[in-house]
VMD Tcl script that draws the C-alpha trace (Angstrom):
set ca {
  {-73.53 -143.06 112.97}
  {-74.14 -139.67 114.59}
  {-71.53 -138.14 116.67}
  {-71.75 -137.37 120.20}
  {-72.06 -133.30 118.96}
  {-74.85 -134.30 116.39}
  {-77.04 -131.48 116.94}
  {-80.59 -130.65 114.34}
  {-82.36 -127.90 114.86}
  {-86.11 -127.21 113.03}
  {-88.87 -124.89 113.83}
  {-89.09 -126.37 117.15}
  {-87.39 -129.01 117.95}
  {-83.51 -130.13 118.48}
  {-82.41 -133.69 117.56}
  {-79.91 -134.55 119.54}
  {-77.63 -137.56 120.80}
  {-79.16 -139.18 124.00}
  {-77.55 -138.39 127.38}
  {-77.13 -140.18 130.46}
  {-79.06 -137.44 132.05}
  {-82.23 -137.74 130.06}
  {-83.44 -140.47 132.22}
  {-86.30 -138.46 133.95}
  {-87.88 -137.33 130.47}
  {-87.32 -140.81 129.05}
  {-89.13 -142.61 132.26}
  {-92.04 -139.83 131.65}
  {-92.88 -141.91 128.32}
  {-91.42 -145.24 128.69}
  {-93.51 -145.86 132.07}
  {-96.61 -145.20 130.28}
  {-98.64 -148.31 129.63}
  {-100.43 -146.18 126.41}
  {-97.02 -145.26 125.21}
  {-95.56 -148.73 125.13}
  {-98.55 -150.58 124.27}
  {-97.37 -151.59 120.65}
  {-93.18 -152.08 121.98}
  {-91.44 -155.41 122.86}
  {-91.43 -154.64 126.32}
  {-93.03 -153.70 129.40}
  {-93.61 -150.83 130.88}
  {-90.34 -149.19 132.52}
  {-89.08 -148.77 136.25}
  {-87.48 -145.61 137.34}
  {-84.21 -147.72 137.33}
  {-84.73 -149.22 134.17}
  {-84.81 -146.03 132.39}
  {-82.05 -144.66 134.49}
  {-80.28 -147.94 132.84}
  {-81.84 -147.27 129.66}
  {-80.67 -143.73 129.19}
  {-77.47 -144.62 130.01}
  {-77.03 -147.41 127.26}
  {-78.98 -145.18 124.87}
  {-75.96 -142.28 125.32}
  {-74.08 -144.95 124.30}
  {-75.39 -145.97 120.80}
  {-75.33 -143.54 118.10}
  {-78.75 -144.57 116.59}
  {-80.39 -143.19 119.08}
  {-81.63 -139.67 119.03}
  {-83.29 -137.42 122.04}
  {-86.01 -135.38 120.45}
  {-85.90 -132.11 122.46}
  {-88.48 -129.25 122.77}
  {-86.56 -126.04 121.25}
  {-88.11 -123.71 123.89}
  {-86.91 -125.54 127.05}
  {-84.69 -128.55 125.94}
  {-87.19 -131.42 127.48}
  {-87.05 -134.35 125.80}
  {-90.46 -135.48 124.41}
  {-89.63 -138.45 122.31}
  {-86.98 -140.42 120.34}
  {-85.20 -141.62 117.66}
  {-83.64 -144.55 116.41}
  {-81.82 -144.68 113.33}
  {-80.15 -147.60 112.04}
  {-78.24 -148.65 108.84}
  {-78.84 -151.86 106.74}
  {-77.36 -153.55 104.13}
  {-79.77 -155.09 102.03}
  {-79.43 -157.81 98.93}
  {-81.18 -156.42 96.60}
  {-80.98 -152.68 97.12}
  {-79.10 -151.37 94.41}
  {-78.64 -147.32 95.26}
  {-76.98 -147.85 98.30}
  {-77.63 -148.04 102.03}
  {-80.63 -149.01 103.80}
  {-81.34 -147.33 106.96}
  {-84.15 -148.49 109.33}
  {-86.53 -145.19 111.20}
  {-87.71 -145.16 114.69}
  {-89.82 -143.45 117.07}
  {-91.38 -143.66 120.28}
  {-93.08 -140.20 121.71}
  {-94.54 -138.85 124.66}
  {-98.47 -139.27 124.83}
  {-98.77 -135.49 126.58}
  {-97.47 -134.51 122.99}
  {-99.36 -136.13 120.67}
  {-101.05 -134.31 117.86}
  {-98.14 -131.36 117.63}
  {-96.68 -133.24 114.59}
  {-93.50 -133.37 116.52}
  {-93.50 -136.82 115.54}
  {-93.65 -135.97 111.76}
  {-91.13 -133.18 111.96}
  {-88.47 -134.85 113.47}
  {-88.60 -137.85 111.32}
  {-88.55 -135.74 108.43}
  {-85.79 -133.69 109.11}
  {-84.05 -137.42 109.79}
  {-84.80 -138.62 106.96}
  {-83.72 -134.80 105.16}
  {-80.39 -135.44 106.57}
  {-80.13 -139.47 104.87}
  {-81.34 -138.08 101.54}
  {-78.68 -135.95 101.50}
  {-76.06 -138.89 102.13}
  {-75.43 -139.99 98.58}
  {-75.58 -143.28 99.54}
  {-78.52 -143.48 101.20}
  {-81.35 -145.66 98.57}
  {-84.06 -146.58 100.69}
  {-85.49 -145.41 104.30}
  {-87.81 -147.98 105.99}
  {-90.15 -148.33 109.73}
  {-92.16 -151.08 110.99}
  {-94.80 -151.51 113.59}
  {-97.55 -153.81 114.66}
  {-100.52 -153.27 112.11}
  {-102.56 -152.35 114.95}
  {-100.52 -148.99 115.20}
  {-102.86 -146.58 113.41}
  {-100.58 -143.87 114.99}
  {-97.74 -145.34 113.51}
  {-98.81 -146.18 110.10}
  {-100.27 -142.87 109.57}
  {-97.29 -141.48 110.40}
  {-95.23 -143.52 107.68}
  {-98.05 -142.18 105.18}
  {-97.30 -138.60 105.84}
  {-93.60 -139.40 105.77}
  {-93.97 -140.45 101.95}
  {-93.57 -143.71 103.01}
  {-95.92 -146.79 101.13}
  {-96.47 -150.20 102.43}
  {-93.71 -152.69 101.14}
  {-95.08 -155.56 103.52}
  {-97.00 -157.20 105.85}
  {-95.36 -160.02 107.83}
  {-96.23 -162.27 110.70}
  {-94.03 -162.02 113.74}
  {-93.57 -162.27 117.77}
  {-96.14 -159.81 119.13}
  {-94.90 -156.27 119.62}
  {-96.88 -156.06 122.88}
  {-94.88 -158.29 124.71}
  {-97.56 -161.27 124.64}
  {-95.70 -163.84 122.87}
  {-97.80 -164.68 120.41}
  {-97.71 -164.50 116.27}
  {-99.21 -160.67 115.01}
  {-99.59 -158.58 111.81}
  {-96.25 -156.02 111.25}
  {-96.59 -153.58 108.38}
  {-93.26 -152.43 106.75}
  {-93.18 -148.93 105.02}
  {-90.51 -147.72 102.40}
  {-89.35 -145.07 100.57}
  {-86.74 -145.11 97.90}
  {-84.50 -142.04 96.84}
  {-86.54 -142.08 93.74}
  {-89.93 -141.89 95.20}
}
mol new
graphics top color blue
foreach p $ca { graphics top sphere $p radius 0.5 }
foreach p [lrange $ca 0 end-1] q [lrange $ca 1 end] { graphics top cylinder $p $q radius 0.2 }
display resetview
């Protein structure tokens, strides 16, 4: 999806591919109980974000967010593409994010995202952008809100905190119209 030389820059921030190397600044978040509350998964290990990083370099929807002044990474991306029945202007493509607490309330979150979803829009083929998270995720759902996004659903699934059990998911959409 994006190349290994994908490179965004906005005000502050470059959006970049994930490399091997970005292990450290990934552990800094991914380690963080607060961070990962609302994920499918644990907290990390140094090793399993060494591991994690590494895989991550490897897929192209996934997308180190990068502080402009000094290149740490302080959050990413995933991006993925859908097909849906159903959606009759074109491709789907599914949002992302995960961020590093320290940063919160920079709208580095919101900037990134929307210069994503700048760079869809202007993919002719691109009909509808969509993200999900538990419907405990006030952080989240805001988020989506500010994005342009609206609520589509609500759904009942596995428990994004890693208990097991059924929860509340919201999914938020925006078509090329909106």
């Amino acid at each position: 999806m994006f190349s290994m030389t994908f490179r965004c820059v906005t005000r502050r921030l470059v959006i970049r591919r994930m490399h091997p190397d970005d292990w450290q600044d990934l552990y800094a978040y991914l380690s963080d109980p607060d961070t990962v509350r609302y994920e499918p998964y644990e907290p990390y290990t140094r090793q399993e974000a060494r591991l994690e990083a590494a895989n991550r370099a490897n897929c192209p929807e996934f997308l180190a967010v990068c502080l402009l002044t000094n290149g740490r990474m302080i959050g990413n991306l995933y991006v993925s593409c859908h097909k849906e029945d159903g959606c009759e202007q074109g491709s789907v493509y599914e949002l992302g994010y995960i961020f590093n607490r320290k940063y919160r309330g920079k709208n580095y979150a919101f900037e990134s995202c929307n210069a994503i979803m700048q760079l869809l829009w202007k993919n002719s083929g691109t009909g509808k952008i969509f993200a999900e998270c538990d419907a405990r995720n006030t952080r989240s759902r805001h988020l989506m809100e500010r994005l342009g996004m609206q609520m589509e659903a609500t759904f009942s699934g596995e428990d994004f905190t890693g208990e097991q059990k059924q929860a509340l998911h919201c999914r938020y959409s925006i078509l090329r119209t909106d």
